[in-house]
C-alpha positions as CSV (number, residue, x, y, z in Angstrom):
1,X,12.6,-9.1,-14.2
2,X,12.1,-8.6,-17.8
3,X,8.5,-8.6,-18.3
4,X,6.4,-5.6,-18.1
5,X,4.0,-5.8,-15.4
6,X,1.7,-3.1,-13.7
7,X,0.3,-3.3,-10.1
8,X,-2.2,-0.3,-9.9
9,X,-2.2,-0.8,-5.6
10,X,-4.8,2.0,-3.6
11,X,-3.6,3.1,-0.2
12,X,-5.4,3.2,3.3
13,X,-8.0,0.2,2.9
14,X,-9.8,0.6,6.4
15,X,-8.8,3.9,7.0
16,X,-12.1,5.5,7.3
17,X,-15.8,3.3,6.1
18,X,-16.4,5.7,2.9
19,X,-12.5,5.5,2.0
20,X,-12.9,1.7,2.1
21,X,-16.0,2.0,-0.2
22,X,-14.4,3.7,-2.4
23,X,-11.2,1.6,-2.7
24,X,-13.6,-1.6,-3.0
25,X,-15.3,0.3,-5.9
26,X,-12.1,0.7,-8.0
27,X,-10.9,-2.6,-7.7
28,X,-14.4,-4.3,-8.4
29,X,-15.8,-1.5,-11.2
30,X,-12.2,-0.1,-12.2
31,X,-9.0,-0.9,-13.2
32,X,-7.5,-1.0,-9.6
33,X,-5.6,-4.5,-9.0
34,X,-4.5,-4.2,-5.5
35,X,-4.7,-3.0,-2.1
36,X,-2.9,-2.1,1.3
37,X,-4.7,-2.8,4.3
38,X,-4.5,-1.2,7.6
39,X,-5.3,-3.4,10.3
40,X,-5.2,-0.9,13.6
41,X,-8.3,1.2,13.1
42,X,-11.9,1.2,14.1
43,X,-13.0,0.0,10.5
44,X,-10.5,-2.5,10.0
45,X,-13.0,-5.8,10.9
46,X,-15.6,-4.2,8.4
47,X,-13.2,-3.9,5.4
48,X,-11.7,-7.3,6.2
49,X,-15.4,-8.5,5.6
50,X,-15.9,-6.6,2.6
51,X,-12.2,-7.5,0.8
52,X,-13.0,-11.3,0.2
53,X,-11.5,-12.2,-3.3
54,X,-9.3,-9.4,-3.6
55,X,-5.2,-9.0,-3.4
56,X,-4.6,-7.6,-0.3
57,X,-1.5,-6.3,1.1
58,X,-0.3,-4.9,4.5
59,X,-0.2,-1.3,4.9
60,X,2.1,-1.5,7.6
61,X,0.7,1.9,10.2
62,X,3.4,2.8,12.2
63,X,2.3,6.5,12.1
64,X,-1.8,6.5,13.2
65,X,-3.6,4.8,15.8
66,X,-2.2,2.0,18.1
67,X,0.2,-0.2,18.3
68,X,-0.7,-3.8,17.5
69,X,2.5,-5.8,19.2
70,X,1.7,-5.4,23.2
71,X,5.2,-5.3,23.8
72,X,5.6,-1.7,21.9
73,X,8.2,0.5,23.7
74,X,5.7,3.1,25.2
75,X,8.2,5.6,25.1
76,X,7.7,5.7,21.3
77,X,3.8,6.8,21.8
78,X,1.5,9.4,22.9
79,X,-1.1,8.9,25.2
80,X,-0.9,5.5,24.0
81,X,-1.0,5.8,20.0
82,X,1.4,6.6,17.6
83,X,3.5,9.4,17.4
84,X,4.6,9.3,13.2
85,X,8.5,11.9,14.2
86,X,9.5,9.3,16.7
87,X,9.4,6.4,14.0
88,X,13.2,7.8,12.9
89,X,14.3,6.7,15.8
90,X,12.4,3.4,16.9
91,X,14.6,0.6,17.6
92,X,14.4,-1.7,14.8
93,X,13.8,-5.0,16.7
94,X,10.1,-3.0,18.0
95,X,9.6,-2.3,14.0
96,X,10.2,-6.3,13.5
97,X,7.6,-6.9,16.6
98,X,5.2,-4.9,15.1
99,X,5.2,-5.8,11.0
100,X,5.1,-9.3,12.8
101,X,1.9,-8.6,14.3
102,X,0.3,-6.6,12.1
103,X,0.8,-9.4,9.6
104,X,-0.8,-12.0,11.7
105,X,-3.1,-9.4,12.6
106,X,-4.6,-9.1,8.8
107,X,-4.0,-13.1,8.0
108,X,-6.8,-13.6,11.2
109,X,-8.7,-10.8,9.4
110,X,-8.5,-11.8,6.0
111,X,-8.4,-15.3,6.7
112,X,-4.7,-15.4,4.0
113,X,-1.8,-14.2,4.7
114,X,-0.2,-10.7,2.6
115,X,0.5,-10.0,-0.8
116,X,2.9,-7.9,0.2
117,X,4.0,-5.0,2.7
118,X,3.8,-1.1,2.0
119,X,4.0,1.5,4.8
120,X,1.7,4.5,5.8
121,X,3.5,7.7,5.2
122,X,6.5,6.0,3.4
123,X,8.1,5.6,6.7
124,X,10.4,2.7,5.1
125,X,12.6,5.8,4.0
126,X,13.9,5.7,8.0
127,X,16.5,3.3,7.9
128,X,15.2,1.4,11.1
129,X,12.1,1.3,10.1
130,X,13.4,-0.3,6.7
131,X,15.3,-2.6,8.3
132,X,12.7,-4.3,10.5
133,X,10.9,-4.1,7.9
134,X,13.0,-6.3,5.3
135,X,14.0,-8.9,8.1
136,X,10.1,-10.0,8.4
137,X,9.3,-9.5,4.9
138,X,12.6,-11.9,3.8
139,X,11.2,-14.1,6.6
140,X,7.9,-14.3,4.9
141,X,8.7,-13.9,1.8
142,X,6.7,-11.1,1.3
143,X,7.5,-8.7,-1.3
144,X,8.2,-4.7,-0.6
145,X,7.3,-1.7,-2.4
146,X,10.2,0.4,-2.8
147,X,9.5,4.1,-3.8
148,X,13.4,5.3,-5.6
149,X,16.0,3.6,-6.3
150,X,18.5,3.7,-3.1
151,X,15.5,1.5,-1.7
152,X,14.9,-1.2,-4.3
153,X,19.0,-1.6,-4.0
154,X,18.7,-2.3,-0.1
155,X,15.8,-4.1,-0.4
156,X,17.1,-6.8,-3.2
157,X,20.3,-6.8,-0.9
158,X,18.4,-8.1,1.6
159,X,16.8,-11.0,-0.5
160,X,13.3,-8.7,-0.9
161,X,11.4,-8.7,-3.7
162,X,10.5,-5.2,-5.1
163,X,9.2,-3.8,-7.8
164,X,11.8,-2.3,-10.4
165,X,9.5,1.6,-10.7
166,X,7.2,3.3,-9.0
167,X,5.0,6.0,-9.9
168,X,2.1,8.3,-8.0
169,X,1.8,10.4,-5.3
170,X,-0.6,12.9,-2.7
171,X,-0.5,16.2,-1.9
172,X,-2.8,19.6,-1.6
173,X,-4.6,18.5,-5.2
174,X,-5.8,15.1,-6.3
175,X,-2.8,12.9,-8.6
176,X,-4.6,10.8,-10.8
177,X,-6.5,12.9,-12.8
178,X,-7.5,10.8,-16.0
179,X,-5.2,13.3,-18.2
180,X,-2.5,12.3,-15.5
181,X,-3.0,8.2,-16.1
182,X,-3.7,8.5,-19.3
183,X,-0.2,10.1,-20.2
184,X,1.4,7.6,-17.7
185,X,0.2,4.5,-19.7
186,X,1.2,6.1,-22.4
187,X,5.0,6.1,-21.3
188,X,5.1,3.2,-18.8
189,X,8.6,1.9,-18.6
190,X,9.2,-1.0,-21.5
191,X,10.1,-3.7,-19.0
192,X,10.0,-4.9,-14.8
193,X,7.4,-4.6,-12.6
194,X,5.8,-1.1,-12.2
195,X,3.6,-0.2,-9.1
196,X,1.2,3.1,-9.5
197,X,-0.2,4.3,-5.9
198,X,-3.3,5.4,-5.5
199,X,-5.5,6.4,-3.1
200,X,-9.3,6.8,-4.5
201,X,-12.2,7.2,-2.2
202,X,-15.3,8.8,-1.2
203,X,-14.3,11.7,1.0
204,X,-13.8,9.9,4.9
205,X,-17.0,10.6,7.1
206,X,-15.0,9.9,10.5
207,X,-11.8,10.6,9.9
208,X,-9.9,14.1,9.5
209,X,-7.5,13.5,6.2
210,X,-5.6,15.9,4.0
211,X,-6.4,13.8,1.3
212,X,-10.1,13.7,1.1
213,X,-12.1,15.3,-1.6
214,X,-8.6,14.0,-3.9
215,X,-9.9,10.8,-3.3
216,X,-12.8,11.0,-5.0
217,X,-11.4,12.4,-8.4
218,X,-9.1,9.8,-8.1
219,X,-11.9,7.5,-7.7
220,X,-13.7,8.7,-10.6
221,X,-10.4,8.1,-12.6
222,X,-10.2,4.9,-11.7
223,X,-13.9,3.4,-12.7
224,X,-14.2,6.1,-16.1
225,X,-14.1,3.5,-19.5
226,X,-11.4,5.7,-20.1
227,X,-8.7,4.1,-17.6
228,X,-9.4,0.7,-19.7
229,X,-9.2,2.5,-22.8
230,X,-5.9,3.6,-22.0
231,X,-4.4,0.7,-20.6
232,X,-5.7,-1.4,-24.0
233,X,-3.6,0.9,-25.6
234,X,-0.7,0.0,-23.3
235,X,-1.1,-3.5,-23.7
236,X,-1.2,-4.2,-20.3
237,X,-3.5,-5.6,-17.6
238,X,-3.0,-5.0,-14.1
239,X,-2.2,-7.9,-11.6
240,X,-1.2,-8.2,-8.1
241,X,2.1,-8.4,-6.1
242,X,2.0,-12.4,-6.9
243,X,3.7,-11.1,-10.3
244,X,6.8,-10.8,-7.8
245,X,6.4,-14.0,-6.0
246,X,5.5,-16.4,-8.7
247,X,8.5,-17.5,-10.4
248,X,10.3,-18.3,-6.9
């Protein structure tokens, strides 16, 4: 694809109640266009409720909480939930099971299907995992985010849409500072489809995280006049993963 279009997409809708807040926030005060949903916790059913009107993708879990297929090889859990190691080495026809019912999981939820699939922890970069992965998405077709390039190649192999970059990332201090996105609109790619990851929040009141008080600066990133500022200077407005889909 040619045309230059950004997807700013925040991580870990229904993770925790105040990170779902928080995401909700950005995309309906800020300049956040998208969101992954994860559809096997305890606050799932309350941010299904709260995202009407929004795109909404899957966060595919395949690291926290249980599984959502009843057939999942139990051998791959502990004490009945995920065990994030063993995802290397889960057969790929369970990881096709599971995206399956996940999916249907959020389209009862939601009430529409996907936008599109991402995974929790980037566990797409285990080959089975990507694999079972790409069969459902082609299946549906569902585009993928891809996060480097040997990725994007298997992916469009496999008849997957993807977007062409991707920027962001979490670790021990929060990513999206404003300096941070305003010097990455300043030198977004010229053309294809870029997706920025976020993850802004309020810090999680039930859930441990090592990504919590990070949400909230990049929460504050997100809704300053600033972010809009900077994209107008860009000449681009964020969309959705439908940018993908649309010319099919």
């Amino acid at each position: 694809m040619n045309t230059r279009a950004l997807i700013i997409n925040a991580d870990d809708l229904g993770y925790d109640p105040a990170v779902t807040r928080g995401i909700l926030r950005s995309m309906r005060e800020g300049v956040v266009s998208s969101a992954t949903f994860m559809v096997n916790t305890p606050y799932s059913e309350a941010a299904a409720r709260e995202a009407h009107g929004l795109h909404i993708g899957l966060h595919l879990n395949l690291a926290r909480g249980e599984p959502v297929w009843p057939g999942f090889p139990r051998e791959f859990l502990e004490k009945g939930a995920f065990a994030e190691p063993r995802a290397a080495t889960l057969p790929t026809e369970a990881v096709v099971h599971e995206v399956r019912a996940q999916l249907e999981r959020l389209a009862s939820m939601l009430g529409r299907p996907a936008t599109h699939v991402d995974v929790h922890k980037h566990l797409h970069l285990h080959p089975n995992v990507l694999a079972g992965l790409a069969q459902v998405a082609r299946e549906q077709g569902l585009p993928v985010r891809s996060i480097n390039e040997p990725m994007r190649r298997e992916l469009q192999a496999q008849g997957v849409a993807t977007n062409a970059h991707f920027i962001g990332d979490a670790g021990a201090e929060a990513y999206w500072t404003l300096e941070r996105f305003e010097s990455a609109m300043a030198t977004l790619p010229v053309s294809g489809v870029i997706e920025l990851m976020c993850h802004p929040g309020y810090t999680p009141e039930a859930v441990k995280s090592g990504y919590s008080a990070q949400r909230e600066v990049e929460l504050s990133t997100f809704v300053h006049p600033k972010a809009r500022e900077a994209l107008a200077r860009a000449g681009i407005t964020p969309t959705g993963f439908g940018v993908l889909t649309s010319g099919r």
